[in-house]
BALOBA-1460 file (C-alpha; in Angstrom, 3 decimals):
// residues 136
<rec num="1" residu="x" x="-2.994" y="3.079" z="20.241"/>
<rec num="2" residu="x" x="-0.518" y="4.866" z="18.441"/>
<rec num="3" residu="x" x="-1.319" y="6.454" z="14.835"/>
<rec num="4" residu="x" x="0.984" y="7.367" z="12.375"/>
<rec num="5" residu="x" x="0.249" y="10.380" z="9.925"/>
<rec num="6" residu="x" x="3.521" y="10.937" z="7.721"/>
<rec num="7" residu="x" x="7.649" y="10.487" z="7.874"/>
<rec num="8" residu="x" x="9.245" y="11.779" z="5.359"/>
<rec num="9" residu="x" x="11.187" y="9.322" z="2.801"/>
<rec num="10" residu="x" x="14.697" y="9.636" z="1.816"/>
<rec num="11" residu="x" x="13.434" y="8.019" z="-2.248"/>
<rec num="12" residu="x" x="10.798" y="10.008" z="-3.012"/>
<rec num="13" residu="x" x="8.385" y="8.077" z="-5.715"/>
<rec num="14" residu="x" x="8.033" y="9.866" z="-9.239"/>
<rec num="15" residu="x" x="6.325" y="9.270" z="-12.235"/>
<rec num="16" residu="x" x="9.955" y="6.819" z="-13.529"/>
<rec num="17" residu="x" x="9.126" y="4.852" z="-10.116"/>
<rec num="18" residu="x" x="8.384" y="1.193" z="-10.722"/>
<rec num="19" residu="x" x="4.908" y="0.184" z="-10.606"/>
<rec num="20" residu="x" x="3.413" y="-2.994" z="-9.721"/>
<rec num="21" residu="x" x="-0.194" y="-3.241" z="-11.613"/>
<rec num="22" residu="x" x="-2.494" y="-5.413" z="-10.579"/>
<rec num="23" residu="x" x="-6.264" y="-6.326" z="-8.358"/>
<rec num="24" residu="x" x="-7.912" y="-4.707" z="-5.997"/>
<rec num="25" residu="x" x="-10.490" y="-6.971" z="-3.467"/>
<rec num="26" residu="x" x="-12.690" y="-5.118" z="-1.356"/>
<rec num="27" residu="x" x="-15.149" y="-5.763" z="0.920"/>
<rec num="28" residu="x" x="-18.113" y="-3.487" z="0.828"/>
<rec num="29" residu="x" x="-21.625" y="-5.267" z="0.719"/>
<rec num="30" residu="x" x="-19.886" y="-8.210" z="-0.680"/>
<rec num="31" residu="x" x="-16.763" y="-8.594" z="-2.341"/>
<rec num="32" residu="x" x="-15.720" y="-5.803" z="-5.102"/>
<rec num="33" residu="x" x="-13.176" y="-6.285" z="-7.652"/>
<rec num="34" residu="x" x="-11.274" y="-3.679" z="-9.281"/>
<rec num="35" residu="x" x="-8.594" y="-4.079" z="-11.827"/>
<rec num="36" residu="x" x="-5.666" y="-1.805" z="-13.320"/>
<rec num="37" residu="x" x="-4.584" y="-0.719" z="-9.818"/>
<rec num="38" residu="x" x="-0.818" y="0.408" z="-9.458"/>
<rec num="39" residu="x" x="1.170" y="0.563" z="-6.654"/>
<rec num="40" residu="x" x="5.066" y="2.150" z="-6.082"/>
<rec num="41" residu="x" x="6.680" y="1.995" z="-2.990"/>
<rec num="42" residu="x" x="10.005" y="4.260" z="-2.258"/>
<rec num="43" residu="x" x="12.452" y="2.649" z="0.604"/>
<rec num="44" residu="x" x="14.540" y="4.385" z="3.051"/>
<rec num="45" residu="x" x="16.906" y="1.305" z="4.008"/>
<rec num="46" residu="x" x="18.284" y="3.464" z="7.091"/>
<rec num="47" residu="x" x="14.812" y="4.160" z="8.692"/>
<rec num="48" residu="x" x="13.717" y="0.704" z="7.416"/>
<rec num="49" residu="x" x="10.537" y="2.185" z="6.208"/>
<rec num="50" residu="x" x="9.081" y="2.237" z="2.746"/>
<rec num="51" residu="x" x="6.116" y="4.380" z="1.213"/>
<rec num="52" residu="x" x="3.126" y="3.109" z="-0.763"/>
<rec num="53" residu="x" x="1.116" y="5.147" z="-3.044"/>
<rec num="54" residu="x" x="-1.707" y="3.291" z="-4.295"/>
<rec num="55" residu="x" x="-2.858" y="4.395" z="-8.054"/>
<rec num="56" residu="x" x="-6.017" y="5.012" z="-9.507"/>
<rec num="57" residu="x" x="-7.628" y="2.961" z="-6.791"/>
<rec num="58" residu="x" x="-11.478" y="2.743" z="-5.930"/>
<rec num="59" residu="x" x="-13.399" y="0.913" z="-3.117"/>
<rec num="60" residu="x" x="-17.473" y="1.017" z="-4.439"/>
<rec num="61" residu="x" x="-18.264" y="1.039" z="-8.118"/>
<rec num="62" residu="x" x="-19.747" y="4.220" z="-7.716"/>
<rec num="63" residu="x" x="-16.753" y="6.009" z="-6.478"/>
<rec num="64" residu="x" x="-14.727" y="8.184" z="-8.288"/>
<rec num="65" residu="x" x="-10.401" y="6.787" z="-8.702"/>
<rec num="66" residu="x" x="-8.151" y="8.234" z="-6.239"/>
<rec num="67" residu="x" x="-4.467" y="7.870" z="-5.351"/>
<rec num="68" residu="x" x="-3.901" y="7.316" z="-1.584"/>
<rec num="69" residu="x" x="-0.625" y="6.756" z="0.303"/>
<rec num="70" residu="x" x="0.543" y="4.994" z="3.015"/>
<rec num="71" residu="x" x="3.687" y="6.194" z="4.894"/>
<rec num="72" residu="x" x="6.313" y="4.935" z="7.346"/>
<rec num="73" residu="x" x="5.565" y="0.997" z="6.590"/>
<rec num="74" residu="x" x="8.291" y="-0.727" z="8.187"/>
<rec num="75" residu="x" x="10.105" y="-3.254" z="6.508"/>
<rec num="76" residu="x" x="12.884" y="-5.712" z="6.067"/>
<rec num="77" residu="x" x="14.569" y="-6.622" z="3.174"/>
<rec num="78" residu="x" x="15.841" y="-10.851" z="3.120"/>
<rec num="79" residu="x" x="17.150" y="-12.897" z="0.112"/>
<rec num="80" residu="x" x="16.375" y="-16.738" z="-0.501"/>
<rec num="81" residu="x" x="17.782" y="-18.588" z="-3.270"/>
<rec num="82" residu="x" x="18.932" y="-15.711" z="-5.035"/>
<rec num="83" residu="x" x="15.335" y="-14.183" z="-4.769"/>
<rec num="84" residu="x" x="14.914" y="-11.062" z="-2.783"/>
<rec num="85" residu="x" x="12.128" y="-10.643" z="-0.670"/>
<rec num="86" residu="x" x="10.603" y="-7.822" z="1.134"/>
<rec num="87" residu="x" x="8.050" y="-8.321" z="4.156"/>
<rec num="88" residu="x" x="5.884" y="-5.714" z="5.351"/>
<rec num="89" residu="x" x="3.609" y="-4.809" z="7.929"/>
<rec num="90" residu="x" x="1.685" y="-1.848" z="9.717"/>
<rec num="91" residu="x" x="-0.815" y="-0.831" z="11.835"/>
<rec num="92" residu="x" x="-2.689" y="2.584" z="13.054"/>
<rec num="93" residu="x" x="-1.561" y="4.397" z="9.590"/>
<rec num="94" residu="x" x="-3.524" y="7.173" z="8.428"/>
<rec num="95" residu="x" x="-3.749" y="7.262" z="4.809"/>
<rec num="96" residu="x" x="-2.784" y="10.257" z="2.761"/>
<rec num="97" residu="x" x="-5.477" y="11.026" z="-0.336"/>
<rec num="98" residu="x" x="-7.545" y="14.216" z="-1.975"/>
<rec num="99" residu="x" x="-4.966" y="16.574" z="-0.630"/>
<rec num="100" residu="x" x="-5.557" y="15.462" z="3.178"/>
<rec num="101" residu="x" x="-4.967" y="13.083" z="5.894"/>
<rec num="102" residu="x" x="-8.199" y="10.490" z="6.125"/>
<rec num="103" residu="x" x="-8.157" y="9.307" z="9.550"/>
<rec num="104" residu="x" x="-11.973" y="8.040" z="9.078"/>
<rec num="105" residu="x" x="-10.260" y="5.179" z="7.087"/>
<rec num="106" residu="x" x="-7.287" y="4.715" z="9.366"/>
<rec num="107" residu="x" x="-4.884" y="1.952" z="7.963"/>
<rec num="108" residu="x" x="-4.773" y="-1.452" z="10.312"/>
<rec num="109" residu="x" x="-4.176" y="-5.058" z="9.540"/>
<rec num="110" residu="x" x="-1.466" y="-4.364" z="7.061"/>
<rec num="111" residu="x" x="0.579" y="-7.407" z="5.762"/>
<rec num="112" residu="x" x="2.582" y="-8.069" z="2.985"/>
<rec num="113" residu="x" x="5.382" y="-9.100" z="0.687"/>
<rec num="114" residu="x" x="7.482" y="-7.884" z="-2.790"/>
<rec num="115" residu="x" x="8.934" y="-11.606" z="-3.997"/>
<rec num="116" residu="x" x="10.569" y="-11.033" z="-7.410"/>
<rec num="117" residu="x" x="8.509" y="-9.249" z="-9.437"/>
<rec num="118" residu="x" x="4.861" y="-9.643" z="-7.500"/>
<rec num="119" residu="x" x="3.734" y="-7.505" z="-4.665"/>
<rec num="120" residu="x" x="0.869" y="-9.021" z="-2.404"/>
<rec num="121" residu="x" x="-0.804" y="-7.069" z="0.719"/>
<rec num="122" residu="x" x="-3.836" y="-7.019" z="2.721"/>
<rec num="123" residu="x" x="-5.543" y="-4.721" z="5.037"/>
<rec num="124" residu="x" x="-7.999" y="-2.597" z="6.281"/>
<rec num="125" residu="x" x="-9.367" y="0.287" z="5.294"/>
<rec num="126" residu="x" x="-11.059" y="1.964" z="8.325"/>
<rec num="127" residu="x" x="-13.816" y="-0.816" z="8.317"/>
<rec num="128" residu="x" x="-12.931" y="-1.735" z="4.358"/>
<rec num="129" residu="x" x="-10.691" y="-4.854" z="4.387"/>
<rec num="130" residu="x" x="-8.822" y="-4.962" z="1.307"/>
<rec num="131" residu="x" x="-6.530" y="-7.539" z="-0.817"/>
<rec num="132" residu="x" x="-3.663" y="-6.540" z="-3.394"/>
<rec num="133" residu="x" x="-2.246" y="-8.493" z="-6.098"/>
<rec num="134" residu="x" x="-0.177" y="-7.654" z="-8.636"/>
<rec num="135" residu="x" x="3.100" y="-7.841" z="-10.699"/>
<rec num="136" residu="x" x="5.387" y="-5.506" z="-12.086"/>
């Protein structure tokens, strides 16, 4: 099993990156809902690897809002009908968030898409699985 703990991106993402804001899913004794969660992303088309940094994100109701990132998520970029799409997927990432690596809640299972203006992904969280949704 190889894990993944950082690459460093070309774009880095700043506070005048775009943000997609949208729902958060999570399965923890039951499903959670949590609302008003952002996400940017920052490409490097010649790696073909983006970075996610999750925003004000949460996965109990008694847990404080964090902002965790996920680096070196391959990608690739496609266009249909004038719409672009980009499709991505990782697995074995450890998740950057409170000034450390957190490999207890190791990144696997993740799939997703950007289609026009909505971003969609799902995933695990250690043993967590989480759902994104949201537009920008």
């Amino acid at each position: 099993m190889a894990l993944v703990a950082c690459g460093k991106i070309d774009t880095e993402i700043t506070k005048e990156t775009p943000k997609y804001v949208g729902s958060v899913i999570v399965e923890n004794d039951g499903p959670q809902t949590f609302g008003n969660v952002g996400v940017q992303v920052a490409f490097d088309d010649a790696s073909g690897v983006m970075e996610m940094k999750i925003l004000k994100v949460r996965f109990a109701s008694m847990m404080p809002r964090m902002d965790v990132t996920i680096q070196s998520v391959p990608f690739v970029r496609s266009v249909e009908n004038g719409v672009e799409t980009v499709a991505f997927s990782g697995d074995n990432i450890i998740p950057f968030a409170v000034g450390a690596y957190q490999s207890k809640y190791i990144v696997t299972d993740l799939e997703g898409s950007i289609v026009g203006n909505r971003m969609e992904f799902s995933l695990n969280f250690g043993q967590y699985p989480t759902v994104y949704s949201g537009v920008m």
